[in-house]
C-alpha positions as CSV (number, residue, x, y, z in Angstrom):
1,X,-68.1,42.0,18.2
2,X,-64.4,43.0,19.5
3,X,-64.0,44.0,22.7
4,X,-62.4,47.2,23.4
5,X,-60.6,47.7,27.2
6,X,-59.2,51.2,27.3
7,X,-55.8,51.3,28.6
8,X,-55.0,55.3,28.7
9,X,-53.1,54.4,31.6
10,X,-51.4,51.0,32.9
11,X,-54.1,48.8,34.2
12,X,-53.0,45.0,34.8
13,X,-56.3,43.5,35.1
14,X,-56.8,44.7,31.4
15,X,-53.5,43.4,30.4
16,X,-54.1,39.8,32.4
17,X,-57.4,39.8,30.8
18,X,-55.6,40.3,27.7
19,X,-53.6,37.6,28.5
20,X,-56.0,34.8,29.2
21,X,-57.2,35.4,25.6
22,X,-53.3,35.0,24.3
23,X,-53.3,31.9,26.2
24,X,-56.7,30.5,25.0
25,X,-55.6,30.4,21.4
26,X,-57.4,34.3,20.5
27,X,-55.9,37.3,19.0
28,X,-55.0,40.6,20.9
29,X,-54.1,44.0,19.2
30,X,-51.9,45.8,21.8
31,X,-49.9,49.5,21.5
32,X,-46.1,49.0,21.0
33,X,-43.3,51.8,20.7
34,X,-44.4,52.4,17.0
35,X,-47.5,51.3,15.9
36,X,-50.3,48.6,16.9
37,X,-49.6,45.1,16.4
38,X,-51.2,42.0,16.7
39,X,-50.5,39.3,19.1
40,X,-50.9,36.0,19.5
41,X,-49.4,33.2,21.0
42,X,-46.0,32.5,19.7
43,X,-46.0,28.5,20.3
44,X,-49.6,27.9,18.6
45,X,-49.4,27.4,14.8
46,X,-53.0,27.6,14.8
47,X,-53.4,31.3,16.3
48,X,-50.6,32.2,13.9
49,X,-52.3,31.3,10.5
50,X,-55.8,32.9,11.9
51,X,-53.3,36.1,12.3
52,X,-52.0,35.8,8.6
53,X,-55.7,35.4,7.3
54,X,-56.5,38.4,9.2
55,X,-54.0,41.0,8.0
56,X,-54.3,39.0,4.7
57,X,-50.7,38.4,4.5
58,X,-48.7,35.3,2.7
59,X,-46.7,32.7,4.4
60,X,-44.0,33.9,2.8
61,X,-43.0,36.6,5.3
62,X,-41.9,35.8,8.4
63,X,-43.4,37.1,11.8
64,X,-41.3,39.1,14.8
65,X,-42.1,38.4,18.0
66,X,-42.5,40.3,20.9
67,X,-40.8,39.1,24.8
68,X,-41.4,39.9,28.1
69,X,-38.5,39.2,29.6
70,X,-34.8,37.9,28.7
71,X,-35.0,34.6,30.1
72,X,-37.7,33.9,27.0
73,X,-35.4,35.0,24.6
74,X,-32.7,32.0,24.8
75,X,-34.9,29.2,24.0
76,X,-35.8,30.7,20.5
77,X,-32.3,31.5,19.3
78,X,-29.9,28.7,18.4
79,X,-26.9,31.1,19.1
80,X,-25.8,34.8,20.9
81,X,-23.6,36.4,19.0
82,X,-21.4,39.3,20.7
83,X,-22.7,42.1,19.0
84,X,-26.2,40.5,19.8
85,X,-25.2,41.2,24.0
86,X,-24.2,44.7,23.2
87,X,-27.4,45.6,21.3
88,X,-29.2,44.1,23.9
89,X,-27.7,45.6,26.8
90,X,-27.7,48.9,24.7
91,X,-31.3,49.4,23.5
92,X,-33.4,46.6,25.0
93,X,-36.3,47.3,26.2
94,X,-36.7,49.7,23.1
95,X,-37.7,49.7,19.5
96,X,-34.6,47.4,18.2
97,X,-35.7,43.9,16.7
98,X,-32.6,41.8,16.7
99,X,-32.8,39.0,13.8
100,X,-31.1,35.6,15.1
101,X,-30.5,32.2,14.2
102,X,-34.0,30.7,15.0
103,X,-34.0,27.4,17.3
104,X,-35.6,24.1,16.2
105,X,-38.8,25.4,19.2
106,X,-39.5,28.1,17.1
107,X,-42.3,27.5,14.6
108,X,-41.3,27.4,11.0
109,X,-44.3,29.8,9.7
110,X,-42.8,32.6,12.1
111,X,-39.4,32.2,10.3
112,X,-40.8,31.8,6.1
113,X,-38.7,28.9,6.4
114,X,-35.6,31.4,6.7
115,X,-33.8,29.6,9.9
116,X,-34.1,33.5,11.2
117,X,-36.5,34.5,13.4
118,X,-36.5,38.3,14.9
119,X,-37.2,39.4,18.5
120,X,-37.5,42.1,20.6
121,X,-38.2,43.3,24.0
122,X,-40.5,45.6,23.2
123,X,-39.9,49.5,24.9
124,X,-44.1,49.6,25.7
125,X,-44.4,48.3,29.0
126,X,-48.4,47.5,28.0
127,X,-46.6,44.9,25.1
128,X,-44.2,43.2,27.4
129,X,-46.3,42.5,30.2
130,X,-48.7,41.0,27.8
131,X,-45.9,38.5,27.0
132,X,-44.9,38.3,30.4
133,X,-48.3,37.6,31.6
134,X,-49.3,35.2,29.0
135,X,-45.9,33.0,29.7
136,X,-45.2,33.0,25.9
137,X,-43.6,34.9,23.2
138,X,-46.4,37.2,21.3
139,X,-46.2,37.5,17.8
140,X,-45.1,41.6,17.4
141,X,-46.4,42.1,13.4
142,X,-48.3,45.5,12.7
143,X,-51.8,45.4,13.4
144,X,-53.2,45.9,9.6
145,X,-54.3,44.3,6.7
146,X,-50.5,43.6,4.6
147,X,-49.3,46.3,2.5
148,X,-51.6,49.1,3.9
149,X,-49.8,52.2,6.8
150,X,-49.6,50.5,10.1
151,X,-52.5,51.4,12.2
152,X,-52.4,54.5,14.9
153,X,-55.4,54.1,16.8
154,X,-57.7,51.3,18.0
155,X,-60.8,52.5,16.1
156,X,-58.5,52.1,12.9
157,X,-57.8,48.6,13.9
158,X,-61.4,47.9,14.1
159,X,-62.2,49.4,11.4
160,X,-59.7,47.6,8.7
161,X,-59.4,44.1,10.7
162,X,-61.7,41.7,10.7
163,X,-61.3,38.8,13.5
164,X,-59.5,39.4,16.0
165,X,-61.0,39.0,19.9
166,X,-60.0,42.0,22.0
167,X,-58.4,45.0,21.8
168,X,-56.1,47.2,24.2
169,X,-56.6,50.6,23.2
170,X,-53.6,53.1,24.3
171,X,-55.4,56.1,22.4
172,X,-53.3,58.1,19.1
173,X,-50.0,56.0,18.9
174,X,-48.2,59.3,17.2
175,X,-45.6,57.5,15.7
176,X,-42.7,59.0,13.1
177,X,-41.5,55.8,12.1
178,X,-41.4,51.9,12.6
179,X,-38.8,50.1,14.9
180,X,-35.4,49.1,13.8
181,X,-35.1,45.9,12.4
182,X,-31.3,44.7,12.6
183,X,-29.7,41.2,11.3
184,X,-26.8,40.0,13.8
185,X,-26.8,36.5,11.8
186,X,-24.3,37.9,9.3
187,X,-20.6,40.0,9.6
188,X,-20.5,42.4,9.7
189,X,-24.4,43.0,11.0
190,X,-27.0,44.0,8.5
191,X,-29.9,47.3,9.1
192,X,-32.6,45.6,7.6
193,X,-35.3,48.6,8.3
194,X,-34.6,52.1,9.0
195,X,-36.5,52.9,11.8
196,X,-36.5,54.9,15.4
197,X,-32.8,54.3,16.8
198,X,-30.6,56.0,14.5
199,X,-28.0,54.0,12.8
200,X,-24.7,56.2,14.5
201,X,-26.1,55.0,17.9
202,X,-26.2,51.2,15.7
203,X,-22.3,52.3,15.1
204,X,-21.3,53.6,18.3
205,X,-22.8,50.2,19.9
206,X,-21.1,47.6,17.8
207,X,-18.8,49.3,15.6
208,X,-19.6,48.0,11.9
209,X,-22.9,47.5,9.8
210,X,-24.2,47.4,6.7
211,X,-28.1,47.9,4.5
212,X,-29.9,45.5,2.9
């Protein structure tokens, strides 16, 4: 049975509790900016292959991750390129996932093998004290099984995933689109997915990009 902690408004015992299941190895579907996702700790290969046999999803995609603070953020990249400051300073804590040159510390099944690995500091104060209470990253993909709409509510995410250990439930995440996904590993940098921060306030920040 999944347990259910209603979190309508900011309660940190709920979220540390939260927490002590990240750090135990379990699985925690938390609200972000967006959608749900699904967390787990970012350091324990284990916990991530349980996640991709939950949503059903192939190795072959690669996994965001979710931070709670900057500090976490420079022991997964291998480099900080200058447009990479300005985004951060710009839109960070917000729906912007900035795609970097993973570090050797970062797993290769978040990456696909890619040498990327995508972060962000996520705009939902619920999904960055989670990571800031567990002490690791948190995996950040949507909470569903893979190719289906992400989920909106917890009873959705109960409904349509099987496995995981507890859920925070933020109510009707009313969403109009997913977060920005942006690649600052190539020049000039590269909108990977459309998604809540408009691509002239992408412009006005760092001057150039382009789409996949």
């Amino acid at each position: 049975m999944v347990l259910k902690l209603e979190i309508l408004e900011i309660y940190e015992d709920h979220i540390k509790e939260a927490s002590q299941v990240i750090k135990k190895g379990g699985i925690v579907v938390y609200p972000t900016e967006s959608f749900y996702g699904i967390g787990a700790d970012a350091t324990n290969e284990e916990a991530i292959k349980r996640i991709l046999r939950i949503k059903k999803r192939r190795e072959t995609n690669p996994i965001l991750l979710i931070i709670g603070n900057k500090k976490m953020l420079y022991s997964l990249i291998e480099d900080m390129p200058d447009i990479g400051h300005k985004l951060i300073n710009r839109f960070w804590p917000g729906p912007l996932t900035i795609v970097f040159k993973a570090s050797k510390n970062v797993l290769p099944v978040l990456t696909a093998s890619t040498g990327k690995i995508g972060i962000r500091m996520s705009g939902n104060p619920v999904a960055r004290k989670l990571s800031e209470f567990s002490g690791v990253p948190i995996t950040g993909t949507s909470a569903n099984i893979s190719g289906r709409p992400p989920c909106k509510s917890a009873d959705e995410v109960i409904e349509q995933l099987q496995g995981v250990d507890l859920v925070l439930d933020a109510g009707f995440l009313d969403s109009k689109a997913a977060t920005t996904v942006i690649d600052v590993t190539e020049k000039p940098a590269r909108i990977i997915r459309k998604g809540l921060i408009p691509e002239r306030l992408i412009m006005e920040c760092i001057g150039e990009i382009r789409y996949a």
